[in-house]
Each structure stands twice: as structure tokens, then as C-alpha cells.
C-alpha positions as CSV (number, residue, x, y, z in Angstrom):
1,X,157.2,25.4,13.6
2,X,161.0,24.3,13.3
3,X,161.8,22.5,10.6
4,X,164.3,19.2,10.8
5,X,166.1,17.5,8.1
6,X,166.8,13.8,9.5
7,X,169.4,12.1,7.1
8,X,170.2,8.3,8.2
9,X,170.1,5.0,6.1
10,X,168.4,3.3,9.0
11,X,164.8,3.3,8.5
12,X,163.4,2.3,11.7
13,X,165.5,5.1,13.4
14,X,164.3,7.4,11.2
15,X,160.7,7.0,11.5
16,X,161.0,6.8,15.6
17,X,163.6,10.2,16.0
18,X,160.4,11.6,13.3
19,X,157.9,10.9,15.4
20,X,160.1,12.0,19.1
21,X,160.2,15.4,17.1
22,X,157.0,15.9,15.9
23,X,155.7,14.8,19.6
24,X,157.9,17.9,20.6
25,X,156.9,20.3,18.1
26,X,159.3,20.0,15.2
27,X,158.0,19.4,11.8
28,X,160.6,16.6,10.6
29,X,161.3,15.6,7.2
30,X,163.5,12.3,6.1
31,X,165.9,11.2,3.8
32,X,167.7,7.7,3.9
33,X,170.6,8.4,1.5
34,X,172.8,11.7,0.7
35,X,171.7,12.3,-2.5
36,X,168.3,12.7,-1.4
37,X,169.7,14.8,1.3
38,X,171.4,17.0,-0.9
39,X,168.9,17.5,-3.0
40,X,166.3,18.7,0.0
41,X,169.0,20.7,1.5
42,X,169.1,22.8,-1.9
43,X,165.5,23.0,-2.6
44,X,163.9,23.2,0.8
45,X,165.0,25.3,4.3
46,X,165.4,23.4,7.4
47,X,166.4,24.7,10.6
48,X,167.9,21.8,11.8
49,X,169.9,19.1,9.7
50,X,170.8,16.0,11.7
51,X,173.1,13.7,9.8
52,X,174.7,10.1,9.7
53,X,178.0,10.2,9.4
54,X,178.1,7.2,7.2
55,X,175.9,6.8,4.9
56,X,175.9,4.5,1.6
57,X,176.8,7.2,-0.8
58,X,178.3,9.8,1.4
59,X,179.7,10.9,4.6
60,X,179.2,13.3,7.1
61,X,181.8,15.6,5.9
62,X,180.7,16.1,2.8
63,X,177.3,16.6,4.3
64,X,178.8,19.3,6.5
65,X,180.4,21.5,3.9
66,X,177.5,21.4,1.2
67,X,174.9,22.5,4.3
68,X,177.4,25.2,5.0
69,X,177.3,26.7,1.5
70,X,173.5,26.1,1.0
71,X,172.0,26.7,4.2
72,X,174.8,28.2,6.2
73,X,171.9,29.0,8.9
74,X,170.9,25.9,9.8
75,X,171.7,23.8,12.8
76,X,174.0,20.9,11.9
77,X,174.6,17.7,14.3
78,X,176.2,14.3,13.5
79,X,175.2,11.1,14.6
80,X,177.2,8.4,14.5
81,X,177.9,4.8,15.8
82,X,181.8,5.2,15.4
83,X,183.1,7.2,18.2
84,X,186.4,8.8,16.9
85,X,188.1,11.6,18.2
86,X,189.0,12.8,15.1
87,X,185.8,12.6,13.5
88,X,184.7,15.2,16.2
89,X,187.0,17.7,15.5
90,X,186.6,17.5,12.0
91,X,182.7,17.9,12.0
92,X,183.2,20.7,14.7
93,X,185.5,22.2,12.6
94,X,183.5,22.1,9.2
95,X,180.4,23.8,10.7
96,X,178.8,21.3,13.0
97,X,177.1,22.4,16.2
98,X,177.3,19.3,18.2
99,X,178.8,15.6,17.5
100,X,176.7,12.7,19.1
101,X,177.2,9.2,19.6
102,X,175.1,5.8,18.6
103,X,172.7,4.7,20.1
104,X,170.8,8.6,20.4
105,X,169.4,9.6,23.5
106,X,166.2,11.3,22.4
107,X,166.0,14.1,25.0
108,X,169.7,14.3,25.0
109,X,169.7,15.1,21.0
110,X,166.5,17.4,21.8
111,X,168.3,19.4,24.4
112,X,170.9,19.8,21.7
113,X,168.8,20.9,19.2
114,X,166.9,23.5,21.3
115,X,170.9,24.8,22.4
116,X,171.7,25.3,19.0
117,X,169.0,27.4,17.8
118,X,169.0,29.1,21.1
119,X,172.8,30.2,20.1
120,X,171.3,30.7,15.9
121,X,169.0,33.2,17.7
122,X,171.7,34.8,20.0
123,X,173.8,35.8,16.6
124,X,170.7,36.8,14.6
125,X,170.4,39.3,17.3
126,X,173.7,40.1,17.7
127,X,174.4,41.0,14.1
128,X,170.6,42.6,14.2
129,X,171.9,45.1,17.2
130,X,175.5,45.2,16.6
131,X,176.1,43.7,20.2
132,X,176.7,40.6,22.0
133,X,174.2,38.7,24.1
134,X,175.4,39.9,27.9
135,X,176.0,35.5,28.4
136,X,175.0,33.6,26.0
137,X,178.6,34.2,23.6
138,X,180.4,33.3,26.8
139,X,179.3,30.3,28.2
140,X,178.4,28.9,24.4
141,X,182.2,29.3,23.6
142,X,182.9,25.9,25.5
143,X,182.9,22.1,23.9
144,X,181.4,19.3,26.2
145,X,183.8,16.9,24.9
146,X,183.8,13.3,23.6
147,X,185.4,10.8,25.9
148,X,183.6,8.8,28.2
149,X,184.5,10.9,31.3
150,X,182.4,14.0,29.4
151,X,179.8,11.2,28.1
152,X,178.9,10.8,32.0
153,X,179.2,14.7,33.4
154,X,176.5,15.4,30.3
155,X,174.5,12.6,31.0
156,X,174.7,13.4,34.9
157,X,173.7,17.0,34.1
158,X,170.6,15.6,31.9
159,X,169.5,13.7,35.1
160,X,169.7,16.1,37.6
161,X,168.8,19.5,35.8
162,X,164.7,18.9,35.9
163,X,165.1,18.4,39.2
164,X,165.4,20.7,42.3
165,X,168.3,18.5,43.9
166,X,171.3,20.5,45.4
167,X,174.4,19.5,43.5
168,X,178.1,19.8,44.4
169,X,180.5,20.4,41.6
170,X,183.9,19.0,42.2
171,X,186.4,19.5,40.1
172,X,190.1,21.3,39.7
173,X,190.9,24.7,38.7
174,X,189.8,25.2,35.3
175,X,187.6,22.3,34.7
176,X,184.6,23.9,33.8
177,X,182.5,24.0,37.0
178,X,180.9,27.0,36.4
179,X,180.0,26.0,32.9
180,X,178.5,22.9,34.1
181,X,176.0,24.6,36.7
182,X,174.6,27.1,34.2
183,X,174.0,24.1,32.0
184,X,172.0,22.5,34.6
185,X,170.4,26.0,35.3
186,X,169.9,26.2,31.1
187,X,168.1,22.7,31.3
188,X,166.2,23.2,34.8
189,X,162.5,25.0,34.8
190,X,163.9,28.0,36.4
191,X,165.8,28.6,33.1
192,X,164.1,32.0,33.0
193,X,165.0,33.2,35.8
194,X,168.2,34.4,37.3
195,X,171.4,32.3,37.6
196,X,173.7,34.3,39.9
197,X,177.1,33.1,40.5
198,X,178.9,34.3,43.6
199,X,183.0,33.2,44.1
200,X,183.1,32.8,48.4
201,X,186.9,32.8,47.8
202,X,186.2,36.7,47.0
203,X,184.4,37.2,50.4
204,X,185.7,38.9,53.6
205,X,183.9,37.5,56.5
206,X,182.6,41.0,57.4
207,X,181.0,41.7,54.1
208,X,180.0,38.0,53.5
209,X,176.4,38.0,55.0
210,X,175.7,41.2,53.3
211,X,176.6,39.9,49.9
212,X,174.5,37.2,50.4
213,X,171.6,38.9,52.6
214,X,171.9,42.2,51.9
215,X,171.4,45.1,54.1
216,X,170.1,48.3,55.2
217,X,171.3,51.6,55.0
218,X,173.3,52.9,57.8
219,X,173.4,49.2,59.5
220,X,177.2,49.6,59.7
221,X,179.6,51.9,59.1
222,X,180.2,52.1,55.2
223,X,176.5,50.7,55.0
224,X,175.6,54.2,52.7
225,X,172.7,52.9,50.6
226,X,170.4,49.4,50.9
227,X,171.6,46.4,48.8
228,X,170.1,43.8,47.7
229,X,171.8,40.3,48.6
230,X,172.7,37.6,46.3
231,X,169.9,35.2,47.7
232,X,167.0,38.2,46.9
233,X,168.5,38.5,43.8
234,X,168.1,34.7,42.5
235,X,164.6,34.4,44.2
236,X,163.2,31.7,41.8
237,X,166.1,31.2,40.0
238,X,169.7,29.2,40.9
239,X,172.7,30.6,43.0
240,X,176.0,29.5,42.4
241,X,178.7,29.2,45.4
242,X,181.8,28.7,43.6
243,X,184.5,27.9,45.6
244,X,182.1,27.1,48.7
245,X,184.9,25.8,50.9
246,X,186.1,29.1,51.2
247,X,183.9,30.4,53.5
248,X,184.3,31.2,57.2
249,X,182.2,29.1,59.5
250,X,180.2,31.5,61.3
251,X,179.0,31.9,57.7
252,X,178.6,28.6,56.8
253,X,175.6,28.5,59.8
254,X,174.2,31.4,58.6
255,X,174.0,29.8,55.5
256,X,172.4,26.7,56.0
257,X,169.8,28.3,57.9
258,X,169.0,30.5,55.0
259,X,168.9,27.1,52.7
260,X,166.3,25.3,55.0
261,X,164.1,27.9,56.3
262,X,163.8,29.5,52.6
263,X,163.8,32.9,54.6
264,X,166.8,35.6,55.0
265,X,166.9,38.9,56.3
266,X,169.2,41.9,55.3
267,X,171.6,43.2,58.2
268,X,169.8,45.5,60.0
269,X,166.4,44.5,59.2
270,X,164.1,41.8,61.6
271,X,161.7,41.3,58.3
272,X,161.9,37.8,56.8
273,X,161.9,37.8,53.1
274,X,161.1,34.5,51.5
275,X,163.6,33.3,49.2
276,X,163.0,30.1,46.7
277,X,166.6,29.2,45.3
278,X,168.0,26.0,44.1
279,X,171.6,25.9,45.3
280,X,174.3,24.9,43.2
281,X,178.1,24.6,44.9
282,X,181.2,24.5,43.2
283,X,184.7,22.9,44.8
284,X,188.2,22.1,44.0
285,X,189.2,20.6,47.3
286,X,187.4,17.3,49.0
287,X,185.0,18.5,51.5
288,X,183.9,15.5,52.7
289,X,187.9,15.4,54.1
290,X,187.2,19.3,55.1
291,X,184.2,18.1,57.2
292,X,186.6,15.2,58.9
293,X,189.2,17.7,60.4
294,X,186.6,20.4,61.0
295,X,187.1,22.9,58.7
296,X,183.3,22.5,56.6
297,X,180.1,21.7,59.0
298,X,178.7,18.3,58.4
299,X,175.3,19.4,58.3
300,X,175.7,21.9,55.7
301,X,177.9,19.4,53.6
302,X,174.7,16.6,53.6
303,X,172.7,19.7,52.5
304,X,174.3,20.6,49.7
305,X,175.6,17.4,48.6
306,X,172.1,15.5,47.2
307,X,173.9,15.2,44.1
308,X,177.3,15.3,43.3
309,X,179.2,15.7,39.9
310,X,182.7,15.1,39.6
311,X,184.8,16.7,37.0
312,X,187.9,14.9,36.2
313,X,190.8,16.8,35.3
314,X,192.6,17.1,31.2
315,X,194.7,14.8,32.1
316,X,192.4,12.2,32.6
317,X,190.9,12.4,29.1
318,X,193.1,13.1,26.9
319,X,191.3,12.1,24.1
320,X,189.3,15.5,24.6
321,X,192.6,17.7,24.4
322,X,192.1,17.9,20.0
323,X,188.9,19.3,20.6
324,X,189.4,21.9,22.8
325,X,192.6,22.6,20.9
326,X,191.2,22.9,17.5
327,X,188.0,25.1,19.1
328,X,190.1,27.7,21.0
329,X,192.3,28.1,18.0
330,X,189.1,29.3,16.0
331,X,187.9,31.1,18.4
332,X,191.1,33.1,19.4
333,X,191.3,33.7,15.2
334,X,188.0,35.4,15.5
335,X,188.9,37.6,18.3
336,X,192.6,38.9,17.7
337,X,191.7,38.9,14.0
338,X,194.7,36.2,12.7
339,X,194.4,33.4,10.0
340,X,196.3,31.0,12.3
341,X,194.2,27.7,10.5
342,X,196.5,24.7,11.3
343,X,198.5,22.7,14.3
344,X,201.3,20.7,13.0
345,X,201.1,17.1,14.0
346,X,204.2,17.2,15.8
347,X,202.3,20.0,18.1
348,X,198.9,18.2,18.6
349,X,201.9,15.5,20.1
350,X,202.7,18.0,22.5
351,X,199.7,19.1,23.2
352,X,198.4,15.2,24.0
353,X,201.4,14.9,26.2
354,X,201.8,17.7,29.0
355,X,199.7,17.6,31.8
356,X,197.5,20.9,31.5
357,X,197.9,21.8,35.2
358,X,195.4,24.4,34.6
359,X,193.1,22.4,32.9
360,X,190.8,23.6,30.0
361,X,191.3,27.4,31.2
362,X,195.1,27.0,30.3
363,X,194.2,24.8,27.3
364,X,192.5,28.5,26.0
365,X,194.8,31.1,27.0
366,X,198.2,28.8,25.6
367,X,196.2,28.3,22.2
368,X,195.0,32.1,22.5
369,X,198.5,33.7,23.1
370,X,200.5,31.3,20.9
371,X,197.9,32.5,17.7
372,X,199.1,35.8,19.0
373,X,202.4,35.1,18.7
374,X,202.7,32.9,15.3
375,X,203.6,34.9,12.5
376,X,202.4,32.1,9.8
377,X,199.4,30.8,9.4
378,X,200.4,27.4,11.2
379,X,200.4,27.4,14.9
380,X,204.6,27.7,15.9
381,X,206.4,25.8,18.1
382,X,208.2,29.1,19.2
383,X,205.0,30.5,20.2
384,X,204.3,28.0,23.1
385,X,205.1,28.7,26.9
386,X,208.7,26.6,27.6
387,X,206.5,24.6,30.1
388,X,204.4,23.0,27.7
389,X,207.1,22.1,24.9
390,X,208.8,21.0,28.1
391,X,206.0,17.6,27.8
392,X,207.8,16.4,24.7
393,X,211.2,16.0,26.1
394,X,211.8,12.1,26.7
395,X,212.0,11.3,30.5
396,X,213.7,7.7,30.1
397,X,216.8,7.2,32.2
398,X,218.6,6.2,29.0
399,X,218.0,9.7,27.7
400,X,217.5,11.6,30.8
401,X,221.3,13.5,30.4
402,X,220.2,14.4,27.0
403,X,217.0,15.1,27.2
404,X,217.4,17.8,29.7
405,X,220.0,19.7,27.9
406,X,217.7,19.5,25.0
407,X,215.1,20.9,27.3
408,X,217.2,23.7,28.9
409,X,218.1,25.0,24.9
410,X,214.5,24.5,23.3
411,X,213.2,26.7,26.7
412,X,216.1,29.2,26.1
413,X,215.5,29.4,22.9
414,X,211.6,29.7,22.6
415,X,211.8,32.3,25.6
416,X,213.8,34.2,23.7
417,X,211.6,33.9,20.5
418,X,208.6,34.9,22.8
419,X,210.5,37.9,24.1
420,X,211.5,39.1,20.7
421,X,208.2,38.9,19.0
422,X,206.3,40.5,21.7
423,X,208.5,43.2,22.0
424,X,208.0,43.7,18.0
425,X,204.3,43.7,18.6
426,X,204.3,46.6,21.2
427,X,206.9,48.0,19.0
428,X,209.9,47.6,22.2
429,X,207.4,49.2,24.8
430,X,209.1,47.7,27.6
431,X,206.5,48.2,30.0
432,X,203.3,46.8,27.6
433,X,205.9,44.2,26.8
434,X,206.6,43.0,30.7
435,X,202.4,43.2,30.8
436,X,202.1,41.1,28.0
437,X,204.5,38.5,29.3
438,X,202.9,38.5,32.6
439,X,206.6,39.6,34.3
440,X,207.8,42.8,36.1
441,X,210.2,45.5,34.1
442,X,212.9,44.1,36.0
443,X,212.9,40.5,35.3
444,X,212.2,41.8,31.7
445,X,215.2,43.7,31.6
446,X,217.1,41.2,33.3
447,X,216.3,38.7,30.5
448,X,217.1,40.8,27.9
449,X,220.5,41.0,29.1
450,X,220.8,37.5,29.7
451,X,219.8,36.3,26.1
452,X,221.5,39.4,24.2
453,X,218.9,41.0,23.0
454,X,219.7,45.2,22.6
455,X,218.0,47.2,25.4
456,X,217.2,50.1,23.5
């Protein structure tokens, strides 16, 4: 049995999360100041610790870093009736799994609780067998986020998961969609069996109904050996459609039959193979307008859409832009092996301001390149793409004149910077250089030339 280490001045909450997780199969213990939590951390082991963040005699920080050094293997989550951003960060950042809000949603904080020691688990084994879990690293590398907008996707995910609703994700590029449907397929009975994720803006039309059917051998030409379809594979399980409005409409029919009868059959086969599949769809485009001008079929659309999530974009809450930040950092540190630790203020500034056009995806590879590129241990201005220091240029009319020749040096000038560094990392391989920088040779050389910088 799992043992929980509740730490809360509140009394009454105490005693009712004690008896929520003994009902579920924790044994929970209590303290109702920090000393008393400080001195059960030290003497006792706990699995989980779930802390106030304010308490009479101490704070959740301080909580945080003792846990750390004397039970780094436990599962730490604040609670906490005062929402701040940077509260979050700063828990996430000194060893907390997850940051919740007052008042606690009991199966909520349970769900959490069972996440993190699923992930405890996933590195015992990890650094048991020297490798990686094939998914759980991955899709655990994400932050749900604390605004209000992530508050609601979470609490919508909570809702629908035990269910066997269809649900349409909608969302830009880069919001997390796929992230989103293997949490409701982490939360959902079929949690055991297979989540298989197929992107329909990766299908032909010809090869679309035997990626998701299957077929025989010899059914067509290039047909050389039987496959098994997508649906087959994810019997009992969930299939994604990512990008659903992608596909043809001949396949769209074929489709929906497939969803109601519960039935397919491979291409060159009349045997019906019973499928049970819960059908989650992903979107970055309104299909609802796709179904008005005849581009999605309407009955397919009312099947798919029992339940819809909507993923609003970065730009829309901002106050989760820190987080993510302050997450991908450590996590690109781990991977490239740097000791990048900090974000000048005057970054996190342009970091709140520009758009992020590319949502949380961009957010991750701009933090993960610019670590690359630093050469202290404090995140560099120089290191960031021209378009994102572009976000801190002024864009009043008083200042417009200035503020765009201020923009067209600070762009020159931190190209340049980029150019020059990489080039030292690949040790002036031009060609791993160009790579790196995502240009061709040519426009590489081009830009040499036009910022000085020696060719050979």
C-alpha cells in the first residue's frame, strides 16, 4: 500500500482528503504544521507528499527542497488557495510533480497522484534497464498549465475520459492535441490497451483504406505481404485521427461505416472483423464550416463530435508561457548536456510578448536551440530566432520610425551571432552548419557574405 504524507493547517480538509485516500487504497498519514512535516519526512518514507503551500511556520518552498534532499523519491504536489503563476514555476522547478489549486478536486488530485508514481515507476525502470519507456518519457515531458483556459481542457478531459464518448480535439498547430487524447486514453478503462495515433494529413487516398483496414496479400499491385490496419490494431483500445479533415471523402464514408457498424474488412477480403474502438479526432481547422461548404460529411461530423474540446492557442494564456519556458529549459539541459539555469527578466518579457505562432511546439524548440546556442549559463538574448526578439520592439506610432531600425539592427545583429556560433559548434562545416540553421548552402553562403563573416 502507497503511502501519503498530507501536510495542511486545515483540519477538516485533512481528515476528509485522509479518508478519500484511504477509500482508494492509500495509507495516509497527517501533519497540520511544517515542523511536524519535517520531522515525518526525515523519520518516515512516504510515497507521496502533498503540501500547503502556506502554512503557519513554513511554505511550500521550503517544503519542496527539504523533501528533495530527504526523500528525493517521493511524489511531491502543492495545494494551494493562491493561484500565482509564479508560485507554479517555482514549485515545478524545485522538484514538484504537479501544482493544484484550492478548493481540491478529489479525483482530480487522485488522478494526479496515480500519474506521478506511474512516471516514479517509469524511471525506476529506466535506470533498472538502461532504457527509456517506448512513451511514457515523451508524452510525460509536457506541463498542463495553470490559467483558467488549461483549468477547463483538464477538467473537460476528467469528464469525458471514463466515458466512451467520441471527442473532437480542436486546436492550432502545436497546441497539444495529441497530448490531450492520450490523456483521456490514460484516464479511460481502455488504458491497457492500445492508443494508436494515425496523422490523415500523411494519407494518399489510394493507401488510405488500407492503413486503416488493412489488406491482403496480392489485393493490389505492391500488396506483397498482409497488413494489419490501424482499426485491427486498436481493437479495445483508442484510435487517434489527427488532422481528420484531411481526408478524402470517399474515405470519410468508408469511415463512418466502419465507426457504426463496429465491423471492417481488409481490401481483398469479404470477412467482417469486429472492431471495438473509441475514436478520438484531432483538428486545426473548423469543421463544422468544412461541413457548410462541403468539404467534411455532416453525418460523419455529428459522429465524431459527442464531445468537443477546444484548445485555445499561447496567445490566449499567457500567463502559462513561464511555465512552459522554465520546463523546456530543464528539459533541453538534460538532453544536450548544458547548465543553461536562468532567463533574464528582460527575456521572460519577450517571451510574454510575441505571439508563439507555433504554439507550445515552437515554445520547445526556441528554448531548446537557444540553450544550444548560449555560451553562459543564463539563457542569451543573441541566441533567440530574430522573430521572437522582434515582440519586444515598441509598435507605437510615436516610435514606429525608431523602433523599426532598432528591429532591423537587433535581427542583423543576433543573425549574425547565431551564424557565428553555430558555425564554431560544427567547427565551420558549412553543410552541418546550413542543416543546423534550417537554410540551404546557398543562402548560407550568401549570408556570410552579407554580414562579413570569412568564408573559409
Amino acid at each position: 500500500m502507497k503511502k501519503v504524507l498530507i501536510i495542511d493547517d486545515d483540519i477538516t480538509f485533512c481528515l476528509t482528503l485522509q479518508a478519500f485516500l484511504q477509500r482508494n487504497g492509500f495509507d495516509a498519514h497527517l501533519a497540520h504544521n511544517g515542523k511536524k512535516g519535517i520531522e515525518m519526512i526525515e523519520t518516515g518514507k512516504y510515497d507521496v507528499i502533498l503540501t500547503d503551500f502556506r502554512l503557519p511556520d513554513n511554505d511550500g518552498i521550503e517544503l519542496l527542497k527539504i523533501t528533495r534532499e530527504k526523500s528525493p523519491h517521493s511524489v511531491s504536489i502543492i495545494m494551494t488557495a493562491y493561484a500565482d503563476i509564479r508560485m507554479a514555476v517555482n514549485a515545478i522547478k524545485f522538484g514538484a510533480y504537479e501544482y493544484v489549486s484550492k478548493p481540491v478536486i478529489p479525483d482530480d488530485l487522485l488522478a494526479h497522484i496515480k500519474s506521478g508514481l506511474e512516471k516514479l515507476e517509469t524511471h525506476k525502470s529506466a535506470a533498472i534497464s538502461g532504457t527509456t519507456a517506448k512513451h511514457g518519457t515523451q508524452q510525460k515531458d509536457y506541463l498542463e498549465g495553470v490559467s483558467e483556459a488549461a483549468r477547463i481542457i483538464h477538467e473537460h478531459i476528467g469528464l469525458v475520459a471514463g466515458t466512451n464518448l467520441s471527442v473532437i480535439i480542436q486546436g492550432e498547430s502545436g497546441t497539444g492535441k495529441e497530448y490531450i487524447a492520450r490523456k483521456i486514453h490514460e484516464k479511460s478503462s481502455r488504458f491497457n490497451k492500445p492508443f494508436v495515433a494515425v496523422d490523415c494529413g500523411a494519407l494518399s487516398r489510394e493507401l488510405a483504406g488500407s492503413e486503416f483496414f488493412g489488406h491482403l496479400k496480392g489485393s493490389f499491385t505492391g500488396a506483397i505481404q498482409d497488413k494489419t490496419g490501424q482499426f485491427e490494431a486498436a481493437n479495445q483500445g483508442t484510435l487517434f485521427l489527427d488532422e481528420i479533415g484531411n481526408l478524402s471523402y470517399d474515405i470519410q464514408v468508408k469511415l463512418l461505416r466502419a465507426i457504426q457498424e463496429r465491423h471492417i474488412k481488409k481490401i481483398g477480403s469479404n470477412k467482417d472483423i469486429p472492431v471495438d474502438v473509441r475514436i478520438l479526432a484531432a483538428t486545426n481547422e473548423d469543421l463544422l464550416e468544412q461541413v457548410k461548404q462541403g468539404g467534411f460529411r455532416e453525418d460523419l461530423f455529428h459522429r465524431l463530435n459527442e464531445f468537443t474540446i477546444k484548445v485555445p492557442p499561447l496567445r490566449a494564456r499567457k500567463e502559462d508561457i513561464p511555465l512552459f519556458v522554465n520546463h523546456f529549459l530543464d528539459s533541453s539541459n538534460r538532453e544536450l548536456n548544458r547548465q543553461v539555469n536562468s532567463i533574464p527578466a528582460h527575456l521572460m518579457d519577450i517571451f510574454q510578448n510575441y505571439p508563439w505562432p507555433g504554439n507550445i511546439r515552437e515554445i520547445r524548440n526556441v528554448i531548446k536551440r537557444a540553450v544550444l546556442l548560449s555560451r553562459e549559463n543564463e539563457l542569451e538574448v543573441k541566441s533567440l530566432p530574430a522573430e521572437v526578439i522582434q515582440s519586444s520592439v515598441p509598435d507605437t506610432n510615436s516610435e514606429m520610425a525608431a523602433g523599426e531600425k532598432f528591429l532591423k539592427s537587433q535581427a542583423e545583429k543576433t543573425e549574425r551571432d547565431i551564424i557565428v556560433a553555430t558555425l564554431e559548434k560544427v567547427k565551420y562545416n558549412k553543410t552541418k552548419a546550413a542543416m543546423l540553421l534550417d537554410i540551404d548552402r546557398r543562402t548560407l553562403y550568401n549570408k556570410l557574405k552579407a554580414y562579413g563573416i570569412p568564408l573559409d
